[in-house]
C-alpha positions as CSV (number, residue, x, y, z in Angstrom):
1,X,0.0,0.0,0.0
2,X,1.4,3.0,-1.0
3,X,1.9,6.3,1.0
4,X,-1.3,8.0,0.1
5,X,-3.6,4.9,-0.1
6,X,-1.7,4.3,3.3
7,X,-3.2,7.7,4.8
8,X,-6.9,7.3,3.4
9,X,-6.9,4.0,4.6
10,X,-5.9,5.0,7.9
11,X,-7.1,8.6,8.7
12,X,-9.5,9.8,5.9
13,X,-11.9,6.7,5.7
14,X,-12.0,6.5,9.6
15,X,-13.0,10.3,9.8
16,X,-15.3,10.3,7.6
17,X,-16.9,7.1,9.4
18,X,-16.8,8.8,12.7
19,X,-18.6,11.3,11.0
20,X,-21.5,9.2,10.2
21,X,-21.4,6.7,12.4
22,X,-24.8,7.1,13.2
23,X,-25.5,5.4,10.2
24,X,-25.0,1.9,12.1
25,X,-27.8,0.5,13.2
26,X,-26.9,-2.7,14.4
27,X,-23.3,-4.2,16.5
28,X,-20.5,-4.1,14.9
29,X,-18.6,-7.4,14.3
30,X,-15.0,-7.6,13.6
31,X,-13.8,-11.4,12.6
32,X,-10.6,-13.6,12.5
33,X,-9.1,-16.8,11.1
34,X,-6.9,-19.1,12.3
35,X,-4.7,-17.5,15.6
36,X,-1.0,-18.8,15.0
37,X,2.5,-18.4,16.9
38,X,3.8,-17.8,13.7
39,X,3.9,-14.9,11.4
40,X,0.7,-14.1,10.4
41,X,-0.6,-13.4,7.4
42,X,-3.0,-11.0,6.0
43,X,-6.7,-12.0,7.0
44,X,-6.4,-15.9,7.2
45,X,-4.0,-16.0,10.3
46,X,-3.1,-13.9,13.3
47,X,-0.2,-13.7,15.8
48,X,-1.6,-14.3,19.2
49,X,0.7,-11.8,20.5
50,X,-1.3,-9.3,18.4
51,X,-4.2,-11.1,19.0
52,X,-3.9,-10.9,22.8
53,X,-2.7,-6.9,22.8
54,X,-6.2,-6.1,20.3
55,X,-8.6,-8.0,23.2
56,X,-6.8,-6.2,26.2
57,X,-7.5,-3.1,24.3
58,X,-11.3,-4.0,23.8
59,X,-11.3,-4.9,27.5
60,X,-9.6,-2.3,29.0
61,X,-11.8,0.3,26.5
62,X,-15.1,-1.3,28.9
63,X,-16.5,-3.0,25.7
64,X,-19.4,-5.7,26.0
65,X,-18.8,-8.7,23.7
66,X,-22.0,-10.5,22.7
67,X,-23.0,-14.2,21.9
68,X,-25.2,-15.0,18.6
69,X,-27.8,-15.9,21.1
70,X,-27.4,-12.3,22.8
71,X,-28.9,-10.7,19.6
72,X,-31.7,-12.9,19.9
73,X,-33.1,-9.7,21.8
74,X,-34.4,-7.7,18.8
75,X,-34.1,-4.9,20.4
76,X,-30.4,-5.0,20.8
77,X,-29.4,-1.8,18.5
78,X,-26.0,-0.5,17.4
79,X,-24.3,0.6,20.5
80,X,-20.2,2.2,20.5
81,X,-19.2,-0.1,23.4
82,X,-20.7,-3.6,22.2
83,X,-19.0,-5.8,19.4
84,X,-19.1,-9.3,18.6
85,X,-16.1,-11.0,17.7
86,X,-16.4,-14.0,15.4
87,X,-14.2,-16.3,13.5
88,X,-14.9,-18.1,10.5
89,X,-14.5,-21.9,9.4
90,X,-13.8,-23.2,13.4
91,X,-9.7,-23.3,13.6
92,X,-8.3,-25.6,16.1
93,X,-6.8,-22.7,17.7
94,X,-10.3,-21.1,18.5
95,X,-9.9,-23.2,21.4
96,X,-6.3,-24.6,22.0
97,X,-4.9,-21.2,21.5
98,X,-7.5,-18.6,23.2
99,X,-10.3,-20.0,25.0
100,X,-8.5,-19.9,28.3
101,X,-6.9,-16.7,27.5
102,X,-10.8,-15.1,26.4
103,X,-11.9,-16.8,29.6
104,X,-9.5,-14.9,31.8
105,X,-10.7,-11.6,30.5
106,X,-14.4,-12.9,30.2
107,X,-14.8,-12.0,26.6
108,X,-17.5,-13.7,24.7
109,X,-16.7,-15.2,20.7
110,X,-18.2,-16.9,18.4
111,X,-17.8,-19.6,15.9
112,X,-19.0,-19.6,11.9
113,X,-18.7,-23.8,11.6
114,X,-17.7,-24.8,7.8
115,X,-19.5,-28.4,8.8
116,X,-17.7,-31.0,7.2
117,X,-14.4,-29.9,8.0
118,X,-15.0,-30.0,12.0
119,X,-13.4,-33.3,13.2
120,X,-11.8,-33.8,9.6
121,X,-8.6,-33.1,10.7
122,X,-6.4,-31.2,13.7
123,X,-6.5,-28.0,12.2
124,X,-10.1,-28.0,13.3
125,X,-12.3,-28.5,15.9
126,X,-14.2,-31.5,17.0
127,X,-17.7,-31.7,17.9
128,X,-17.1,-32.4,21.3
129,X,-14.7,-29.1,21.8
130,X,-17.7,-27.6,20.5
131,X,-20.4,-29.0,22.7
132,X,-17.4,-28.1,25.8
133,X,-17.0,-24.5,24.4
134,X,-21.1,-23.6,24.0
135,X,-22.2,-25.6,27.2
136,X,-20.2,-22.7,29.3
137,X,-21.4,-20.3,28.1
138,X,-18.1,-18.1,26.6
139,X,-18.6,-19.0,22.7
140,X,-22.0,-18.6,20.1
141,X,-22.0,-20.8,16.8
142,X,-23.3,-20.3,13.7
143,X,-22.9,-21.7,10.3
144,X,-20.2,-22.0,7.5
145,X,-22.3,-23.6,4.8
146,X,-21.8,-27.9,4.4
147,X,-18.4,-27.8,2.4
148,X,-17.4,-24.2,2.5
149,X,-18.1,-22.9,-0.9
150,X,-18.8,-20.0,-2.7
151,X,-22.9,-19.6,-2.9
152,X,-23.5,-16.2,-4.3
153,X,-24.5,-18.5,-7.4
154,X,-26.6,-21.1,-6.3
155,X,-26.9,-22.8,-9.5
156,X,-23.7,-24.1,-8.9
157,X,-23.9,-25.4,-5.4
158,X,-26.5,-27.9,-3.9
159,X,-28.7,-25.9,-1.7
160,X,-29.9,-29.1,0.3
161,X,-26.6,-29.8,0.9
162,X,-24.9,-26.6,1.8
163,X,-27.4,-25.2,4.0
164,X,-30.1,-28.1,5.0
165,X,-27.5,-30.6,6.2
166,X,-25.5,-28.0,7.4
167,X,-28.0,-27.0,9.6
168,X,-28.8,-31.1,10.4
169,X,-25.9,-31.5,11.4
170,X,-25.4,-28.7,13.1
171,X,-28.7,-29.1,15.3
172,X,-28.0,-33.0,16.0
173,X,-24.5,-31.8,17.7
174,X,-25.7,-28.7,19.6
175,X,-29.9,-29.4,20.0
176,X,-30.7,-26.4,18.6
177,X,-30.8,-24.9,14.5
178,X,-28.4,-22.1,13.6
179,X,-29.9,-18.7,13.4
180,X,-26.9,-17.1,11.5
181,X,-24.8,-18.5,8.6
182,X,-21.4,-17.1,7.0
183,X,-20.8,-16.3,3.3
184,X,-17.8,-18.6,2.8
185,X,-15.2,-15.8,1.0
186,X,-17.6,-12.8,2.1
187,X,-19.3,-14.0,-1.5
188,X,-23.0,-13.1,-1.9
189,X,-25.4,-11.9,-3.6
190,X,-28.6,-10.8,-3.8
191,X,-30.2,-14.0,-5.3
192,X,-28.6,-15.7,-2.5
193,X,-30.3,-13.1,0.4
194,X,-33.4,-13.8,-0.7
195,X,-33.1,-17.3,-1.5
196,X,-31.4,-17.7,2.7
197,X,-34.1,-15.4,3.6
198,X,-37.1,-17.2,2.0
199,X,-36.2,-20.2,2.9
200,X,-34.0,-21.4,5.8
201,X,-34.4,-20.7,9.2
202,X,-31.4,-18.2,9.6
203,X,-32.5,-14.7,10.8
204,X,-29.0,-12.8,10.4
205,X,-26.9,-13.5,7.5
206,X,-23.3,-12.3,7.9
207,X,-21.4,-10.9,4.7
208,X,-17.4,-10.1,4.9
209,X,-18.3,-6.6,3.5
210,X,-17.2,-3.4,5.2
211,X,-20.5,-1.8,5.4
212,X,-23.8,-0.9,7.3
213,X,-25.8,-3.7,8.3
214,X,-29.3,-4.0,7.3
215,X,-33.0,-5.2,7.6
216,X,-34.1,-7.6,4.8
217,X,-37.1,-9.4,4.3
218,X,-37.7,-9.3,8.4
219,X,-34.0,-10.6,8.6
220,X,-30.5,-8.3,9.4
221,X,-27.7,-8.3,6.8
222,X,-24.3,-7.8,8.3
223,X,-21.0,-6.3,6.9
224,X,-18.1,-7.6,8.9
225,X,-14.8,-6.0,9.7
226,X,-12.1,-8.5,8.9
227,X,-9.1,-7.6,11.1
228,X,-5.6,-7.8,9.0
229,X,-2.5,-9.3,10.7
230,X,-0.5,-6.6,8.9
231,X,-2.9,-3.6,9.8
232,X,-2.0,-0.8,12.7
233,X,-3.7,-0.4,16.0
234,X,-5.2,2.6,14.3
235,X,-7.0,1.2,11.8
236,X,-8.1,-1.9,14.5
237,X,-9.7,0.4,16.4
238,X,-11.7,2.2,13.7
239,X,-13.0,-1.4,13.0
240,X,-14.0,-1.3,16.1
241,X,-15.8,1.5,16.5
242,X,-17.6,1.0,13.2
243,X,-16.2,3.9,11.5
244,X,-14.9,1.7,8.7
245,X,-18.3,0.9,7.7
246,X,-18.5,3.1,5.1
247,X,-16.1,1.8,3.2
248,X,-19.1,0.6,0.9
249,X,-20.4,3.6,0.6
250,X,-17.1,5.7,-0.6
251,X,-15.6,2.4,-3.0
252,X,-18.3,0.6,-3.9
C-alpha cells in the first residue's frame, strides 16, 4: 500500500466514518481466522501476540462482547461499546490457543462452523470441543455452509446440501438450529439473500463486507470488519468503533 492509499486508509476513511457513524444501526462485528505463533498473514492467520494486545485493548476500552444468542433480543441496537467478535470456518486454535486466554478476560466469541471440516482433521475442531466451548457459556455458533463454498450462485452449489445438512448437522450436535450463517469468501449476492431469507431458518446473514448492516425481508444483513494481521492499531480500532463501515459507501 502506497503512501497516500496508506493515509486514506488509515485517517480519511476512519473520519469520515466517525462522522457518520450514526448510520450503524446494528453491533459491529469484527472477525478472524486461524490465531497462529507464527507470522501471520494477512486475513487468514493472526499472531496471538497481536491477538492478545487487540482484546486487552477491547477490555480495558469497557467493551461488551455478545454471543449470537445475545442478539436474539431484537431490540439490541447499534451501541459504541458492544461488538461481537467471530471467527470463520472453526480453527483448532479457536480453542487450544485462546479459549482460556478469552476466559480470563471474560470475553464472549463466536464460531461460523464450515460443517464438514469440524473433526476432519487437527486443524479443526471436534464436535465435542464444541459441545465443551457452547455448554459454558463463553462461545456462540453459527454456520459455514456444508463444504465451505462460494454460494452467491446457487446454481452451482447444492442448496440441500450446503445449507439443510449444514444445519442437520449442526442441530443434531448442539440441539438447537443455527440462526446465522457465514458467506464462505464474504461472497453473496442478492439471489442468494433472498433465496437464505425465503427459505432457511437463519435470521442474520453475515457478509465479509465493510458496510452498514441492514433489515431484509424481516431478517439483518451484516457487513463484517475482517481484522488484517498486517494492519496498525489505528485502523483496529476504527474497525472497532464501526467507523470503517462506510467503506461501501465511498468504494463501492
Amino acid at each position: 500500500m502506497n503512501i497516500l492509499k496508506e493515509i486514506a486508509y488509515s485517517y480519511i476513511i476512519p473520519f469520515i466514518g466517525m462522522l457518520n457513524n450514526r448510520k450503524n444501526r446494528f453491533v459491529n462485528i469484527i472477525y478472524y481466522h486461524d490465531i497462529v505463533r507464527g507470522n501471520g498473514k494477512s486475513f487468514q492467520q493472526t499472531n496471538i501476540e497481536l491477538f492478545k494486545r487487540q482484546m486487552e485493548y477491547i477490555t480495558r476500552q469497557g467493551y461488551k462482547t455478545l454471543r449470537f444468542d445475545d442478539l436474539n433480543d431484537d431490540t439490541l441496537g447499534f451501541d459504541s461499546k458492544s461488538v461481537i467478535i467471530a471467527f470463520d470456518d472453526g480453527w483448532s486454535s479457536n480453542y487450544s490457543e485462546i479459549y482460556d486466554f478469552m476466559k480470563v478476560l471474560d470475553l464472549k466469541y463466536n464460531i461460523y462452523l464450515a460443517v464438514d471440516k469440524i473433526g476432519s482433521s487437527p486443524d479443526y475442531l471436534t464436535w465435542d470441543i464444541i459441545r465443551k466451548m457452547h455448554d459454558e457459556g463463553n462461545v456462540g455458533f453459527g454456520v459455514h455452509t456444508f463444504n465451505h463454498v462460494d454460494v452467491s450462485d446457487l446454481t452451482k452449489i447444492d442448496p440441500s446440501v450446503e445449507f439443510e445438512q449444514a444445519n442437520i448437522r449442526f442441530k443434531d450436535e448442539l440441539g438447537y438450529t443455527p440462526l446465522d450463517f457465514c458467506y464462505p469468501f464474504g461472497a453473496y449476492s442478492e439471489a442468494s439473500n433472498s433465496y437464505l431469507i425465503e427459505n432457511t431458518p437463519y435470521v442474520r446473514l453475515h457478509t465479509s463486507r465493510l458496510m452498514y448492516s441492514y433489515r431484509q425481508g424481516g431478517k439483518i444483513v451484516f457487513g463484517r470488519c475482517g481484522i488484517s494481521n498486517e494492519e496498525s492499531m489505528r485502523v483496529f480500532r476504527a474497525k472497532l468503533k464501526g467507523y470503517m463501515n462506510i467503506w461501501t459507501k465511498i468504494i463501492g
